[in-house]
N, C-alpha and C positions, 0 to 999 in steps of 0.2 A: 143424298144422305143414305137412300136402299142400300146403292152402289155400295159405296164403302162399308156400311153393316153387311151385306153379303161379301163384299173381297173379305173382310175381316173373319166371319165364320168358313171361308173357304180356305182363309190361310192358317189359321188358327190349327185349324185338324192334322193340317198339312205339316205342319212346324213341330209339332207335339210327335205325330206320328215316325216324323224323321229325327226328332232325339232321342224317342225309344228307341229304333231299331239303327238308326245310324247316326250315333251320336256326333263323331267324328268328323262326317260333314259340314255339322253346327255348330260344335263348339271348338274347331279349328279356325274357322276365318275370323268368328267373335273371339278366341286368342290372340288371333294374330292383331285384328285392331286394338284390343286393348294396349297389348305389348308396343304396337305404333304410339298409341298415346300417350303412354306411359316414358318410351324412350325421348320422346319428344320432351316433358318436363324435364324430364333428368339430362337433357342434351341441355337448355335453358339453366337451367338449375347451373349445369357446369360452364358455362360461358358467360354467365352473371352473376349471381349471389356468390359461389364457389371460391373467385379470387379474392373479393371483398372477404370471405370466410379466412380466406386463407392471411391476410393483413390484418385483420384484426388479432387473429391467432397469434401472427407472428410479433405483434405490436405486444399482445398481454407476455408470452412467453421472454421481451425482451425487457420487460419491469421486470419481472420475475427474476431473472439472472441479473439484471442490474443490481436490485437490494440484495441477493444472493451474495455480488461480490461486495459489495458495501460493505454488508454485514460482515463478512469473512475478513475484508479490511481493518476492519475497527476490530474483530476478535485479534488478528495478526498481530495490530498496534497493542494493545493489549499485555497480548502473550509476551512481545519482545520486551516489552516496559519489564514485565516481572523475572523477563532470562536474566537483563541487564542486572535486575537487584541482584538477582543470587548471584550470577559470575561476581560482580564486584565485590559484595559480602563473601566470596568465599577468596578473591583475590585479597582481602587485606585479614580473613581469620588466617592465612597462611602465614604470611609476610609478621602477623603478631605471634600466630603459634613459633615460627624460627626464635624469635625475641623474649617468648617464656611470659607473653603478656596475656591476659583475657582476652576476649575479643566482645562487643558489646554492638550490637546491631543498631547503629542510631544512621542515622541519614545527616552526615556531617555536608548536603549541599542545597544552601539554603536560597530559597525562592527569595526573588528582588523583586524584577520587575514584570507584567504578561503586555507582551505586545504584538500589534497588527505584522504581517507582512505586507508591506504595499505595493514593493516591485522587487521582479527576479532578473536576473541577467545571468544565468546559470552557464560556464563551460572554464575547461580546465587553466587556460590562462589568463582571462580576467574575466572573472566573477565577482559578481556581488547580490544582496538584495538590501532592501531598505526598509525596517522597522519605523510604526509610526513616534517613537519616542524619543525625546532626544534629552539636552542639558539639562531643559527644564523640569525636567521627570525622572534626575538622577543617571543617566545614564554616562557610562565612563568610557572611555578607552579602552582599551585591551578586557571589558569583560567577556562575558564567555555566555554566549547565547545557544540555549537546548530545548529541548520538549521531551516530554515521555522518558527523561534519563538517557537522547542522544543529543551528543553533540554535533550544533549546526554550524557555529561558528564562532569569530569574535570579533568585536567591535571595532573597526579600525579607522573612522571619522565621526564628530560626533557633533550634533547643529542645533540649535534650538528648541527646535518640533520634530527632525528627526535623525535619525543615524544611520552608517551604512554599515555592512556584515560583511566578513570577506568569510563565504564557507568553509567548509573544511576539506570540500573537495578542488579549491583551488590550489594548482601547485606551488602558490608562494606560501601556503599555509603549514608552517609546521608543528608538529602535533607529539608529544610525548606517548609513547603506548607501549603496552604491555599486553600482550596474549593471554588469552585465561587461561586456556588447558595447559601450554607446553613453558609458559612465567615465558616468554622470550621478550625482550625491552629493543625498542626500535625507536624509529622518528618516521610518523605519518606526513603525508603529502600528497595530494590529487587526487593517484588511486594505487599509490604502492609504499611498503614500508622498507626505509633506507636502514645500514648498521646495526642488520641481523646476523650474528654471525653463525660458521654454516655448522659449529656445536649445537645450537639449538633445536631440539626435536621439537618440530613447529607442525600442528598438524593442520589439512583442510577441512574450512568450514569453521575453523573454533571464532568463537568472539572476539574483538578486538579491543580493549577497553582507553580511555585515558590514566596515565600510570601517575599524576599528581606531580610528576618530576620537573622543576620549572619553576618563573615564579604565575603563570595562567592560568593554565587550564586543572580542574579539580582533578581528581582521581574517579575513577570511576563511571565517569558517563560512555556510553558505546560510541562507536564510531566506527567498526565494517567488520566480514567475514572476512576470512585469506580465502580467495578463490584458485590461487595455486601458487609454489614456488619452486626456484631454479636456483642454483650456484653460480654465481657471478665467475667472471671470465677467470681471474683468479682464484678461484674455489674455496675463500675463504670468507665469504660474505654473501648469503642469501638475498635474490631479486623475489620481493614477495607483491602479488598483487592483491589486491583487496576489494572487494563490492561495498560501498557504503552502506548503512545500514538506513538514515532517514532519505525519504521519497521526497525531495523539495518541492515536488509539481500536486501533493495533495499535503501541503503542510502551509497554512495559510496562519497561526498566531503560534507565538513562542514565549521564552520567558527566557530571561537575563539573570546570571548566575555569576557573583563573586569567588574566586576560592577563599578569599580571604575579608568577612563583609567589613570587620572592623576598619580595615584600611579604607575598603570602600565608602563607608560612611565617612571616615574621615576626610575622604578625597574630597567628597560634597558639602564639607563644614557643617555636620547634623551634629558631632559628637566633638569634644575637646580631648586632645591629645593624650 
């Protein structure tokens, strides 16, 4: 015990002495261990905690842009819902303004029936999907199945408990339409419009609408953007193509639309002649 009390008073003076006058001695090598030590956690730090830092990170940052796009989705759905009313509303105050009629903003296409989608078979030569409702729940033939004011398709078998849809992007489906910006009248099918003639200033990007012309599909519900057009070999009829406008693979219920409900009731014996 002397021992170490005298090393201790002998070192003590000695230590003190050499930080006053040469600091540099002493508080270099106790730098440099610190910094040893110091690098050592932060070496650990980065080869353990760091990657788990980093997946966690990456895990919140990808909820984040997930509701992000969600969100952004359902505003899109949204916004297009309300393009659709105006182009249509301004398609038929035209076609009334030609005719010296008023024009009166009502929503002439009336809700029948909301139903499930339960299966898709989505591609351009046979498609279909199948709604949970069938005969027993009013549903017809050639009705005319939409959401949001687009058109998804029409009813083309129809069974008990449920029915099947031939879209509107299969090619055997044909579609009356009408262009909103440039009035041009065509026939939709898969993903292009046939019997545009090459007078028509058809511009890209404009809306596509149903043009009521028929005895099916109403007037007015969407149905694509022209993503471009060419002059057919003959130069006298425009090859137009079209993007659809409904996303089938995030559209899971729909609703069924008559152009005409009177008939339709009548089809179901609800109503007397």
């Amino acid at each position: 015990m002397y021992i170490k009390t005298t090393r201790l008073f002998i070192f003590l003076p000695l230590f003190v002495y050499g930080l006053w006058y040469y600091p540099r001695v002493i508080i270099t090598p106790l730098y440099w261990s610190i910094s040893c030590v110091t690098y050592y956690f932060l070496a650990l730090y980065s080869f353990t905690f760091h990657p788990f830092h980093k997946i966690i990170s990456f895990w919140r940052h990808y909820n984040e842009y997930h509701q992000i796009i969600e969100n952004n989705y359902k505003e899109r759905s949204y916004l297009l819902e309300e393009l659709i009313k105006k182009e249509s509303a301004l398609v038929r105050c035209q076609k009334l303004h030609e005719l010296g009629i008023p024009y009166k903003n009502v929503d002439a296409i009336p809700l029948e029936i909301v139903c499930q989608i339960i299966y898709k078979q989505l591609n351009q030569q046979n498609s279909f999907f199948i709604i949970d409702k069938g005969s027993l729940h009013g549903i017809c033939v050639d009705m005319v199945v939409a959401v949001n004011n687009l058109l998804l398709g029409r009813v083309v078998d129809v069974y008990p408990w449920y029915a099947h849809v031939m879209p509107v992007t299969d090619a055997r489906c044909y579609v009356p339409v009408v262009c909103a910006t440039s009035g041009a009248h065509g026939v939709f099918h898969g993903d292009q419009i046939d019997f545009v003639s090459h007078l028509e200033p058809l511009v890209v990007d404009e809306v596509v609408l149903t043009s009521g012309d028929g005895l099916i599909y109403p007037a007015g519900l969407g149905v694509g953007r022209i993503k471009k057009f060419t002059l057919h070999n003959l130069g006298f009829l425009y090859e137009v193509n079209v993007a659809p406008l409904a996303d089938f693979s995030h559209i899971d219920y729909c609703y069924v639309l008559s152009k005409n409900t009177q008939k339709a009731l009548m089809s179901m014996g609800k109503v007397d002649a």
